[in-house]
C-alpha positions in Angstrom: 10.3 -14.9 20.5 7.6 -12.8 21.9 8.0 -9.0 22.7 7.5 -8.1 26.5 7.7 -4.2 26.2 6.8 -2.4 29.0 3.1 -1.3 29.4 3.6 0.8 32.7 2.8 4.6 32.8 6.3 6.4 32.8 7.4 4.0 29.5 4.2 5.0 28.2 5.2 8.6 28.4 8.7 8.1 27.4 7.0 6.4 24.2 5.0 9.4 23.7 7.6 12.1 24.4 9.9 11.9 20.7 5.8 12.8 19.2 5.4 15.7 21.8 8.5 17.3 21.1 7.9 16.9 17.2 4.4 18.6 18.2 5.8 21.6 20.1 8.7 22.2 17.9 6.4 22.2 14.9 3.3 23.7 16.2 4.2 25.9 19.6 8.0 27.4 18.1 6.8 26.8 14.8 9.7 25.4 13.7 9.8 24.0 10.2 10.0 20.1 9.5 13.5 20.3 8.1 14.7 21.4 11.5 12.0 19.4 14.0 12.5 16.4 11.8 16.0 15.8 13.1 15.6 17.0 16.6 12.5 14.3 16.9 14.5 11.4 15.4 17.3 12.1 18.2 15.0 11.8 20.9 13.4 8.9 19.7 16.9 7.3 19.1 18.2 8.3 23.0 14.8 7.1 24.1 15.4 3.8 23.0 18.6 3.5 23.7 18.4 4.6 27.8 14.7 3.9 28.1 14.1 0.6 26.1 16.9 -1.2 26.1 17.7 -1.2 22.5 21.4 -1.7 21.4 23.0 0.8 19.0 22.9 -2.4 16.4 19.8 -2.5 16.5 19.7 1.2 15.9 21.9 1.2 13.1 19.6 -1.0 11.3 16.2 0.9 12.0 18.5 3.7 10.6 20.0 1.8 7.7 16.0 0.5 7.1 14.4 4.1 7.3 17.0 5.7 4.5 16.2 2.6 2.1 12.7 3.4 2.9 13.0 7.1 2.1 14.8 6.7 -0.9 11.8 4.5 -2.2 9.8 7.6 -1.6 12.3 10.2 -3.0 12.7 8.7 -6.1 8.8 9.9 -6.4 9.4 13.6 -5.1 12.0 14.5 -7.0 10.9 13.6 -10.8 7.5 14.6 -9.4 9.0 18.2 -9.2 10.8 18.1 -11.8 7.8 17.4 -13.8 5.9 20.0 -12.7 9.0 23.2 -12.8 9.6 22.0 -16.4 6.2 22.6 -17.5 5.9 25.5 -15.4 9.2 27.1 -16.4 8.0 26.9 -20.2 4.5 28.6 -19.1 2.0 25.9 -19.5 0.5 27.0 -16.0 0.0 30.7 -17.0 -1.4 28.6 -20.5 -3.7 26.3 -18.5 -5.2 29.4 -16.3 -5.7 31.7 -19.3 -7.1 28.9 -21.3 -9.8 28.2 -18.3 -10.5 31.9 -18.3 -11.3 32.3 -21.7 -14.1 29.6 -21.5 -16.6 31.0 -18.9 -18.2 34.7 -17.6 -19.5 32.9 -14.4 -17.1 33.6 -10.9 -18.2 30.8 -9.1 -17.5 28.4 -12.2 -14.1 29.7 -12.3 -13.1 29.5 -9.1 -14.5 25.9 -8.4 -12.5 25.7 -11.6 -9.1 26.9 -10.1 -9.8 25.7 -6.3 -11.0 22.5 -6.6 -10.0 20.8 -10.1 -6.9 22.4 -10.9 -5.9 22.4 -7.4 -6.9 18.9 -6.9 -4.9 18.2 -10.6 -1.6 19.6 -9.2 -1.5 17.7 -6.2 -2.0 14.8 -8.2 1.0 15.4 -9.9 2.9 17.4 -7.8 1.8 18.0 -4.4 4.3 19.5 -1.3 3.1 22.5 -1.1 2.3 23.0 -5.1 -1.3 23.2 -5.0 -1.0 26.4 -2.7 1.5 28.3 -4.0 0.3 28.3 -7.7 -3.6 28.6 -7.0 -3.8 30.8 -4.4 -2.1 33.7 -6.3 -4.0 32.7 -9.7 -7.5 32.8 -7.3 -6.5 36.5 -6.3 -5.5 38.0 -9.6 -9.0 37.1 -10.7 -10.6 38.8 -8.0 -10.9 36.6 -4.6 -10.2 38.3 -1.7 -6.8 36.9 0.0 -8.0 35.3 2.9 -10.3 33.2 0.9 -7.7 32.8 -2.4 -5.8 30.9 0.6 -8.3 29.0 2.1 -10.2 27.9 -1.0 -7.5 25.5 -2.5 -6.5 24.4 1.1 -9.8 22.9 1.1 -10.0 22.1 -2.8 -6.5 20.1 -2.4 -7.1 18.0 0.6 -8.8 14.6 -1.1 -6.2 14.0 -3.2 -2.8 13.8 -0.4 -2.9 10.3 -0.1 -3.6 9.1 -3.8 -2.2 11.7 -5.5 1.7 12.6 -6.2 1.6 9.0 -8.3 0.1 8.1 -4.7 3.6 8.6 -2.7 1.5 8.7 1.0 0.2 4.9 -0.2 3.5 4.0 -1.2 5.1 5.4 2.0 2.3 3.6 3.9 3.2 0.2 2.5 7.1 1.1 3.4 6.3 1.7 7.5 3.7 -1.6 7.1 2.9 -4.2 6.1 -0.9 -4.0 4.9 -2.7 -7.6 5.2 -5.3 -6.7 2.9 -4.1 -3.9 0.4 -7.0 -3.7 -1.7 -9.6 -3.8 1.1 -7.5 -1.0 2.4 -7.2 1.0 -0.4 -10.8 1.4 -1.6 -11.7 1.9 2.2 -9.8 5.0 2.1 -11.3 6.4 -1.5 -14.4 6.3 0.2 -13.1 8.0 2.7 -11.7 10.7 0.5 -14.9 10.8 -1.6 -16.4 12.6 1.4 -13.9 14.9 2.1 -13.6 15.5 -1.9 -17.8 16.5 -2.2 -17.3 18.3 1.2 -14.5 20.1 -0.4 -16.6 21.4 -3.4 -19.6 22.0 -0.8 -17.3 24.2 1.3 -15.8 26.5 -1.1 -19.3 27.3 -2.5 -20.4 27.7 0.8 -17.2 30.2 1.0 -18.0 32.1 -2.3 -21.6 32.4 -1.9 -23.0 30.9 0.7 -26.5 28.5 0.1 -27.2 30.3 -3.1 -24.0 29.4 -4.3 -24.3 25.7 -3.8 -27.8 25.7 -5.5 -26.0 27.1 -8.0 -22.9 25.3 -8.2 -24.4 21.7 -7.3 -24.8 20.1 -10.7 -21.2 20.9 -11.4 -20.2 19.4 -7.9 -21.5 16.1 -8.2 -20.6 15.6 -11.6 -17.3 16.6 -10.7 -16.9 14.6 -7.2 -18.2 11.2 -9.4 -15.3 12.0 -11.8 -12.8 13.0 -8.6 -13.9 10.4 -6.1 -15.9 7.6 -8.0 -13.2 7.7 -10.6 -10.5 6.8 -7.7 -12.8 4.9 -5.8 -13.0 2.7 -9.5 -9.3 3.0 -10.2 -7.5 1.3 -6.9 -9.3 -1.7 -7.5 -7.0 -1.3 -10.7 -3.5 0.6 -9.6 -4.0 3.1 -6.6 -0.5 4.5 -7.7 -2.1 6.1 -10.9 -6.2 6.3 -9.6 -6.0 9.9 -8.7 -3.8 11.3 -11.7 -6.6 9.4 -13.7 -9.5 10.4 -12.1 -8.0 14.7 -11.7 -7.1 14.4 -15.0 -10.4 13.6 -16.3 -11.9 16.2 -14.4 -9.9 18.9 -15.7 -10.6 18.0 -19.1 -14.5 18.1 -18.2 -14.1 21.7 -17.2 -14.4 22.5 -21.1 -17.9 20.6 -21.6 -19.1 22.2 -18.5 -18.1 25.1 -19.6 -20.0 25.5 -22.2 -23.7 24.9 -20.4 -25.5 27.8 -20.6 -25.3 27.3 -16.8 -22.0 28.3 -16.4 -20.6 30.3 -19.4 -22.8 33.1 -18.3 -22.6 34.9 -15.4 -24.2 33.3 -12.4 -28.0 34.3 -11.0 -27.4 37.2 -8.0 -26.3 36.6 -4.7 -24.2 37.8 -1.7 -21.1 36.5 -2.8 -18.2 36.4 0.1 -15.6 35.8 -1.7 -15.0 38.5 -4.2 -14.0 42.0 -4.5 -15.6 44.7 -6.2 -13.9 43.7 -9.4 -15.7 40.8 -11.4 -13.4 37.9 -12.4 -14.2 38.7 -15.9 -12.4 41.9 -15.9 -9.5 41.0 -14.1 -8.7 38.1 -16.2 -9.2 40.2 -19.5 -6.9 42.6 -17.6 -4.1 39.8 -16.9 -4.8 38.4 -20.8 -4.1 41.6 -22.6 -0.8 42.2 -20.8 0.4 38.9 -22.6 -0.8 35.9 -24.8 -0.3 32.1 -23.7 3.0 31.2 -25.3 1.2 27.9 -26.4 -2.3 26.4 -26.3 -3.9 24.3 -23.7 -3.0 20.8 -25.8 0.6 21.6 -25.4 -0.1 23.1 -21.8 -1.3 19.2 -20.9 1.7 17.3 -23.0 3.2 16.9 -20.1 0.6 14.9 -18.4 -0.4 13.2 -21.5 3.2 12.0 -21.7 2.7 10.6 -18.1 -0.6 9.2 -18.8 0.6 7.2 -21.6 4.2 6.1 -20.4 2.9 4.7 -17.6 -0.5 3.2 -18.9 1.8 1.4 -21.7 3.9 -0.2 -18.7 1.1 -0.9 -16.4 -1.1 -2.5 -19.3 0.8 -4.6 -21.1 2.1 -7.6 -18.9 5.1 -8.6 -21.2 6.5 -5.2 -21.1 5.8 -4.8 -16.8 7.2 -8.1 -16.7 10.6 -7.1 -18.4 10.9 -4.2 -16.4 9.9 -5.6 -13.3 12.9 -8.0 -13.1 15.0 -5.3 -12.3 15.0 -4.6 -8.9 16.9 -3.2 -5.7 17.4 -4.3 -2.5 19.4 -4.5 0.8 20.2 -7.4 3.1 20.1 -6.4 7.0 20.8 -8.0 9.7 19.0 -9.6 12.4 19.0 -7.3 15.7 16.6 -7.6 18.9 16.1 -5.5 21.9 16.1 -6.1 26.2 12.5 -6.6 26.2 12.4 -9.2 23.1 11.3 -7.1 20.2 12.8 -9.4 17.7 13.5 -8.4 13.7 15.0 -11.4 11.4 17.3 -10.9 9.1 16.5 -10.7 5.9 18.7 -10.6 2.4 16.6 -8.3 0.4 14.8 -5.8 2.6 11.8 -3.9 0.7 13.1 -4.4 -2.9 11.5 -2.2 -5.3 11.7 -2.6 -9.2 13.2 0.5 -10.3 12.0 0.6 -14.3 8.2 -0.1 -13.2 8.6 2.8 -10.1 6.5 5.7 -10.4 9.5 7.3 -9.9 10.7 6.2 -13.5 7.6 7.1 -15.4 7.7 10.4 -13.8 11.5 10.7 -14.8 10.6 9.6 -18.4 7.9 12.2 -18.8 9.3 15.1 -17.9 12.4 14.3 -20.0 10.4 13.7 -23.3 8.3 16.9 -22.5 11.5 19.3 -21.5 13.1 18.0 -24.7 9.5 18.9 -26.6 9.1 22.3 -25.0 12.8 22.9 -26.2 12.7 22.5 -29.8 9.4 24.1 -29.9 10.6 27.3 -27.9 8.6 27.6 -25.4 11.5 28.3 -22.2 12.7 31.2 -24.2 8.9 32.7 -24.8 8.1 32.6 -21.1 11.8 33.9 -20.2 10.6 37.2 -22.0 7.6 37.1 -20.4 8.4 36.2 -16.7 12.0 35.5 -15.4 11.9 32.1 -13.5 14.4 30.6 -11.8 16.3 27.6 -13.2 15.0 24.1 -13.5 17.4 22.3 -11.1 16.9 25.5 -8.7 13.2 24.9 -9.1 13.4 21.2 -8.0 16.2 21.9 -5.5 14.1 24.1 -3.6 11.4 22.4 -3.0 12.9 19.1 -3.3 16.1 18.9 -0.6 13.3 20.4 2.4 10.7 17.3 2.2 13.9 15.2 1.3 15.0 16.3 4.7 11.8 15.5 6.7 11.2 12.4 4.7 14.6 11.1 5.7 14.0 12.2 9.3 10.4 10.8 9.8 10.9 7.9 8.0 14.0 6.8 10.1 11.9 7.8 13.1 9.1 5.6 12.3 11.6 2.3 11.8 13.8 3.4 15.3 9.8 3.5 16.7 9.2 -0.2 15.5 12.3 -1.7 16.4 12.5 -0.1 19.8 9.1 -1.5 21.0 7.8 2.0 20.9 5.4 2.0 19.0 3.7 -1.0 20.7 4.0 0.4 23.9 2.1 3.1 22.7 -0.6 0.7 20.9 -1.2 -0.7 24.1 -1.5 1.7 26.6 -3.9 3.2 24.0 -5.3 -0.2 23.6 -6.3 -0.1 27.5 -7.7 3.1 27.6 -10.0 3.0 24.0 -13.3 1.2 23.4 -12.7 -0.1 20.3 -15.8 1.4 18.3 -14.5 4.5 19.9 -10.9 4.8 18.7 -12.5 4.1 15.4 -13.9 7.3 15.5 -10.8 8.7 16.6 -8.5 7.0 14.5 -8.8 9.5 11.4 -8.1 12.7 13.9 -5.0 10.8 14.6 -4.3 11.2 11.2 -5.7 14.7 10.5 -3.4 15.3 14.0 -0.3 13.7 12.0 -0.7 15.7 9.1 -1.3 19.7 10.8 2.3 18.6 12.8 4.3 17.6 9.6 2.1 19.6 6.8 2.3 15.7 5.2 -0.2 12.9 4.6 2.9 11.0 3.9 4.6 12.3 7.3 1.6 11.4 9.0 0.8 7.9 7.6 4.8 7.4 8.3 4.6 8.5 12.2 1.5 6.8 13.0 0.5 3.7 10.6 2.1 1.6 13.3 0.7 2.6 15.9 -2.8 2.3 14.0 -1.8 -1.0 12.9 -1.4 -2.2 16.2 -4.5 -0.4 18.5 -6.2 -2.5 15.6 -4.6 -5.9 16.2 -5.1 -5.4 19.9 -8.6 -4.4 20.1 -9.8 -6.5 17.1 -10.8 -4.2 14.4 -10.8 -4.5 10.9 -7.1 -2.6 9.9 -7.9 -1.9 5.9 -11.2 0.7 8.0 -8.2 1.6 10.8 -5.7 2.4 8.2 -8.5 4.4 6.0 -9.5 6.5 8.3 -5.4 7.4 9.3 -5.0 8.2 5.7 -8.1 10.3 5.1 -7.3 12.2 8.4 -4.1 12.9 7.0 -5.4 14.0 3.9 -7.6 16.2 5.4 -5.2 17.7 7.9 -3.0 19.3 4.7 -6.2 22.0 5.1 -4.9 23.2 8.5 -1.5 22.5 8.4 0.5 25.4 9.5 3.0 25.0 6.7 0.5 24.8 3.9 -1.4 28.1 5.5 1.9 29.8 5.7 2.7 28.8 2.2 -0.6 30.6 0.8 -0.5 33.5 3.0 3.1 34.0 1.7 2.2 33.7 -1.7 -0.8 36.0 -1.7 1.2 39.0 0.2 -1.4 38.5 3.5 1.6 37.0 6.0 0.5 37.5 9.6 -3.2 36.3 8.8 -2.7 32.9 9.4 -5.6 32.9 11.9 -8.0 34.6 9.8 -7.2 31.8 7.5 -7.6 29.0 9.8 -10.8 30.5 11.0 -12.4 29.5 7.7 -11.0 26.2 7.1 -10.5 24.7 10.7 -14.2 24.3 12.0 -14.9 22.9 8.4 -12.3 20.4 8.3 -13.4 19.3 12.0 -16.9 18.6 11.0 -15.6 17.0 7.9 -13.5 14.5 10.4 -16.5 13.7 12.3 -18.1 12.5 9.5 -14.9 10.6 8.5 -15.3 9.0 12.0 -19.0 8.1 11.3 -18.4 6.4 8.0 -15.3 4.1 9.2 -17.7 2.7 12.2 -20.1 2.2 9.4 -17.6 0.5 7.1 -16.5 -2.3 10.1 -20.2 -2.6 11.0 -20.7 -3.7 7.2 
């Protein structure tokens, strides 16, 4: 059975109206996801039901459909964040930035250091906001000025959305569609990411220091970007899940060897530094270490991740052990529903089964266990509770975790009602109609980047629009792994101008209010950034 969904204008715009109102709420009352989310997956359900002829069955089932889908996802952001509040609630954060501290006299080193690779290192095992909150303070109490301690790991962070987080944007992406050609797809977007990764490092020396500063700072950039995005690029050939963990972790460790070059343990050459206040890095962190020592050293700091590492390495690399684990898996049967205008969706007895003991999910789970139960016997919780008094574990992961559970659920469920209304291909073809195809290639990463400032989420935004992408790509014949790419490395790249993420650091770094003053330094760099996202996928189909 074919699909006949209406092409005419006003179904168009009824297509397009659940994503307007998602825009507005989000962007124009500034409403947060956990309360547009809902309000967005409403519309789209009344749209389909008055507008496109959809029955409530077939409703029910999208609905049914989009929770199984979310939960897939979940069952990455909750042990992710559990991961990272146990190691933070036993002070292997304040261990990590001390530790870096100690190794070099040179600003700029230290705040690539902190903007860039640790920034880039949480979000690759963390993410949702992570990067941000614990950066941007760390950036100010050694001596960046707020507005660019905010904007700094905005733009450090960005590369590593859609790979990083045990890669929970690919996953999502491969929940919403189905990708043809998953490993064409993949490395398409890690060169994709590479750019906006160097760009990254480019950008915040530009920030600090201006020209001088990138002279300076350029060895240590592109030995750093072939580690971030070479290492990635290498690794999805392999497993995109673990690529960016990998390839951040790496880089972190290479801090210590850099740090040592006469280079950068010293302090830097002059220049007209932009970043920094009257007080030298050096000072200020000497300041911060003499109130307290590091309740352990920066081997224990990293257990955690070294737990990870080798959990999931000893799954994914020995096949009679994956093989075990991979027979367990879950799954639910739906039924087969259709619409008035013929959007047809077979029935099927086990819809996106997942094997739970090989889910990223589960080595997260694993890790943070083994290293909770470490950091016990060993101490550490109590050391740090003297120090600094956190909040619990389970209120640490509850905080963060039930908001993006929320808008996962939501946008999720709003992506399947989209697909088995017909929405989303009346949408693909209207666009279809109006796009020259080398054209919307360009475009198709500011879809993304468009996506991801509406939901603060490369996952959000891969969730909301890989369909649509998907299908402008069918329709006008283009290549989807470069189509897809360039969606995901917009969406990366729109976490650096997402409201949420801007209001997270201004928050964080006592400067709320100066959310344009933050935007002013990262938005007409993320643009030019995009365009050269643009340039590269035309170059990737023409190759």
């Amino acid at each position: 059975m074919e699909a006949n969904v209406p092409t005419d204008f006003f179904h168009w715009i009824a297509a397009l109206a659940s994503i307007a109102l998602l825009l507005f709420l989000l962007v124009g009352l500034r409403w947060k996801s956990t309360e547009a989310g809902p309000v967005g997956l409403f519309a789209a359900v009344i749209i389909s039901l008055l507008l496109f002829r959809t029955p409530l069955e077939t409703i029910t089932v999208a609905v049914g459909k989009g929770i199984w889908d979310s939960i897939f996802i979940l069952y990455v952001i909750w042990p992710a964040l559990l991961l990272y509040v146990v190691a933070d609630r036993a002070g292997a954060f304040d261990s990590l930035r001390i530790g870096i501290t100690r190794f070099s006299k040179n600003d700029l080193f230290l705040v690539l250091a902190f903007g860039w690779v640790f920034a880039s290192f949480l979000q690759g095992i963390a993410g949702f906001g992570v990067p941000i909150a614990v950066v941007a303070p760390l950036l100010l109490a050694i001596g960046v000025k707020p507005i660019f301690a905010v904007a700094i790991p905005l733009m450090g962070h960005a590369w590593a959305n859609m790979f990083g987080t045990i890669a929970v944007s690919w996953l999502a992406t491969n929940q919403v569609i189905d990708i043809a050609e998953p490993v064409a797809t993949a490395w398409q977007t890690a060169v994709l990411l590479w750019i906006i990764n160097i760009t990254g490092g480019l950008a915040i020396a530009w920030m600090y220091g201006r020209g001088r500063a990138i002279r300076h700072a350029m060895p240590m950039i592109l030995i750093i970007s072939l580690i971030h995005g070479g290492g990635q690029l290498a690794l999805v050939f392999w497993n995109p899940v673990v690529s960016n963990f990998i390839a951040g972790t790496i880089a972190l460790l290479m801090l210590y060897p850099l740090s040592t070059w006469k280079r950068y343990d010293q302090p830097h050459e002059e220049m007209a530094v932009q970043a920094m206040t009257e007080a030298s890095v050096r000072s200020s962190a000497e300041r911060e270490q003499r109130s307290h020592e590091p309740v352990m050293g920066l081997g224990m700091a990293t257990f955690p991740y070294i737990v990870l590492t080798f959990v999931t390495l000893s799954v994914l690399l020995i096949p009679a052990i994956e093989s075990a684990l991979g027979a367990f898996e879950a799954a639910f049967p739906f039924a087969e529903v259709t619409t008035g205008y013929d959007v047809f969706r077979e029935a099927t007895e086990a819809y996106s089964p997942f094997a739970v003991f090989t889910h990223p999910g589960t080595f997260l789970l694993a890790a943070s266990v083994i290293s909770w139960a470490v950091y016990r016997s060993k101490g550490y919780f109590k050391a740090w509770t003297r120090i600094k008094a956190p909040d619990s574990i389970w209120k640490g992961v509850t905080d963060g975790a039930f908001p993006a559970s929320v808008a996962v659920l939501s946008f999720l469920t709003m992506a399947t009602v989209f697909d088995h209304s017909g929405q989303t291909q009346t949408l693909a073809l209207g666009i279809s109609a109006a796009t020259p195809p080398m054209g919307y290639a360009f475009a198709a990463n500011f879809v993304g980047l468009l996506g991801a400032f509406m939901t603060s989420s490369n996952t959000a935004s891969n969730v909301l629009f890989s369909g649509l992408q998907q299908n402008v790509a069918l329709l006008q014949n283009l290549p989807e792994p470069s189509i897809i790419a360039g969606q995901s490395a917009g969406g990366a790249l729109g976490n650096a101008i997402a409201p949420a993420n801007v209001v997270l650091g201004t928050g964080t770094t006592g400067i709320s209010g100066k959310e344009g003053a933050v935007l002013r330094k990262t938005l007409p760099l993320s643009l030019a950034i995009a365009v050269m996202i643009g340039l590269v996928t035309i170059i990737l189909i023409i190759l």
